[in-house]
C-alpha angles and dihedrals in degrees: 000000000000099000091195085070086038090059086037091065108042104055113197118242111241101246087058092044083050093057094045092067091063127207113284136138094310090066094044088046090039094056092032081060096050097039090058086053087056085050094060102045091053090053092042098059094025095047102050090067087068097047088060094052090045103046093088085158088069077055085211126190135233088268107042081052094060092047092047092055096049102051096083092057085051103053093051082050090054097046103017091103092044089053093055090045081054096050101050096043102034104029142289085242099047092052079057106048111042087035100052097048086049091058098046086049098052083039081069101048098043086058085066089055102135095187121033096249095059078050098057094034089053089043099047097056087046091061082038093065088026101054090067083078094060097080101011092066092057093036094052087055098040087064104028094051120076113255089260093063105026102099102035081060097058102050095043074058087062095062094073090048094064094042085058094090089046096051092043084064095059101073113068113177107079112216092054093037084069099051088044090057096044085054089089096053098051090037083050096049090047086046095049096053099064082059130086133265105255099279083216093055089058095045090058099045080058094247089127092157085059086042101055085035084063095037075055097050089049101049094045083057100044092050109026097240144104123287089241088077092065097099087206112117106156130012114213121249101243120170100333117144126187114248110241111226110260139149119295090244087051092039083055091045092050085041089063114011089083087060088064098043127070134323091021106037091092084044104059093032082061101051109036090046077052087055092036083069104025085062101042100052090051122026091045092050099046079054095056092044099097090055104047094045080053095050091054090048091061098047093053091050081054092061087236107094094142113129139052119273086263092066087035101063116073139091099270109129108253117227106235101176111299097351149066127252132179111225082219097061112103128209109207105218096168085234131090111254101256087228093059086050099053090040100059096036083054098051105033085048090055098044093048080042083057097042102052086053083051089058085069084060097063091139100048098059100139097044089055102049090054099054085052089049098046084041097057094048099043076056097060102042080050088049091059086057125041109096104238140035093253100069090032089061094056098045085046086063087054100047085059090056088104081090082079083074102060098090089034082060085045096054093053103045075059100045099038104045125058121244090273100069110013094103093048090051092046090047086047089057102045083059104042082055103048091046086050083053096046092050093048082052101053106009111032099027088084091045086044095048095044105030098029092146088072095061115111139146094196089112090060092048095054085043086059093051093078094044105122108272117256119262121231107265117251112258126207097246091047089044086050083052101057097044081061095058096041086052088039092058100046083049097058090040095048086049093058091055133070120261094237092059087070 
């Protein structure tokens, strides 16, 4: 029998192509790449708060600080859904690598800003190109990576992600601080560069030939060889259908109008409702940090540190010896408080300590996200009631834990859509979470600071409790097993046949 006409004619499907191709060093360098760009995105956002309170030279008010704060949440709110329609029509790796070099480029200028509104004009159009990597560098591996490790990938992305904020204190003077936190993003984009385009990507866009070239690629990485060894020759056709020429505002609205009608529309309520709170209690917060532990310093230099954060935040003049002293009123240094440094490199180390011990738990995605859920808001009910700012501190860090569920959302925008759309629905998402943290900014962080008992993320855990239950990862001997069948059963149907059918 001519096995060449034999592999002609019995196309693999693409997910079996895929895990083929192992997993091997394209797939390490490939989320070591992407978690870099992540990198780069936290400390982008993160650390600029820092820049602001730092940049004594701008002399900014109160105000302007606040707008300038905000600006990078806007700008992912603004492109945010351009950036997903790019992703799903020119390439998960083409929304990463023109993108990112622009950034970096923009991050250098803005650290020349010589008034606050070139600062926050410069700065704006940087998150604008650098937020395309929010949802594109999960995406990519998602695609790129076999079904056993996919996952676990994913989340071990996310722990980058939380030391962001750590790594964004360490720099002090301002102006270079801008230019150190833009270097990811121009190292990622080079990086990314020297990858392949998501062999799944090109699959779907119904470029198959480009598709097995890239399972090829992969596979000569992961094992060493030749791409001749890659017994791959065709990918079945599947349910590919070709995209009709329209506008580019229509193009956007067919993008992302199948993600709210059945049998998604639950889905995506669910979990965007699940990243609405997941950001908000985080990322807001982590914004507001610097000001609250210097709230409590200055209450303990009073000599009147009694109370929870919740008592201690208000407008009320704070005695400091023989004077007065509003807890409001701000000293520019042109440094980072070291609390607020060691702080955040305590916390942001423990919780990427915690989440790559959660990427061990793949399968049990649901289960986790509800005990972080349940966790964060048993920590702000106790936060309301422990006596003194210490404590309340503490209870405050792990309030903001929901950020544990960041890669576990991730993982399931990849695992729930299908590729058309999964770059629009990740890029949905990204926004849906950055305009939840621009509201609790400038909108909720007077209600928060004032009414904190009434913060609670019960509502999210009962919402991820109907999430769809994990499957069993694949393991290599059941994979094996089912190869052998698969082999077993063309044998015995070539075998009723006669030879010259073939």
């Amino acid at each position: 029998m001519d096995t060449k006409c034999d592999s002609e004619e019995a196309p693999t499907t693409f997910e079996d192509a895929l895990d083929k191709t192992g997993n091997g060093l394209y797939n390490i360098l490939l989320v070591m790449t992407c978690s870099l760009i992540l990198l780069a995105i936290g400390i982008d956002l993160f650390g600029f708060s820092l820049v602001v309170a730092a940049a004594c030279d701008l002399q900014l008010t109160v105000v302007q600080k606040g707008i300038l704060t905000s600006l990078p949440f806007v700008g992912i709110l603004l492109v945010s859904y351009l950036w997903g329609y790019v992703s799903d029509t020119k390439g998960r790796r083409f929304t990463l690598v023109i993108p990112l070099l622009l950034s970096f480029i923009l991050s250098c200028i803005s650290s020349l800003a010589p008034h606050w509104l070139f600062l926050g004009l410069v700065k704006f159009l940087c998150v604008c190109f650098a937020c395309a990597a929010n949802s594109a560098t999960y995406t990519l591996v998602g695609e790129s990576c076999i079904q056993r490790v996919r996952n676990r990938y994913m989340l071990l992305m996310t722990c980058l992600i939380l030391l962001s904020p750590a790594v964004a204190g360490i720099y002090k003077p301002w102006r270079l601080l801008i230019v150190v936190l833009a270097l990811p993003s121009g190292i990622g984009a080079l990086a990314i560069y020297f990858f392949c385009e998501s062999p799944k990507f090109l699959f779907n866009s119904g470029r198959s030939d480009e598709a097995l070239d890239v399972l090829r690629h992969i596979y000569n990485v992961n094992h060493r060889g030749s791409k001749e060894e890659y017994t791959v020759h065709s990918l079945s056709l599947g349910d590919y259908t070709p995209r009709k020429q329209m506008s580019l505002i229509r193009a956007m609205y067919e993008q992302s109008a199948p993600l709210f009608r059945p049998p998604y529309v639950w889905r995506s309520a669910q979990l965007f409702y699940i990243v609405a709170v997941v950001y908000i209690t985080n990322n807001s917060f982590l914004v507001w940090l610097p000001y609250i532990l210097n709230l409590i310093r200055l209450s303990m230099d009073s000599g009147t540190a009694t109370g929870n954060i919740c008592e201690l935040i208000s407008t009320k003049p704070l005695a400091i010896g023989n004077s007065t002293k509003n807890i409001t009123h701000e000293v520019c240094t042109g440094t980072v408080e070291h609390n607020v440094i060691l702080t955040l490199i305590a916390s942001q180390s423990v919780f990427a300590f915690f989440n790559f011990l959660i990427s061990y738990l793949q399968n049990r995605r649901r289960i986790v996200l509800i005990c972080i859920l349940c966790l964060s808001s048993i920590s702000g009910t106790c936060l309301n009631l422990v006596p003194e700012p210490i404590s309340s501190v503490f209870f405050f860090m792990v309030f903001t834990c929901t950020c544990l569920g960041m890669g576990i959302l991730a993982s399931y925008f990849v695992d729930i859509y299908p590729t058309s759309y999964r770059g629009m629905a990740a890029c949905l998402s990204i926004m849906v979470g950055r305009s939840s943290t621009f509201i609790g900014i400038n909108v909720v962080g007077n209600l928060i600071f004032h009414h904190c008992q009434v913060t609670s993320t019960c509502a999210s855990a009962v919402a991820a409790w109907f999430l769809p239950p994990d499957k069993p990862a694949v393991s290599n001997t059941n994979a094996n097993e089912r190869v052998k069948m698969l082999n077993n059963a063309k044998v015995k149907l070539t075998d009723s046949n006669e030879p010259e059918q073939c």
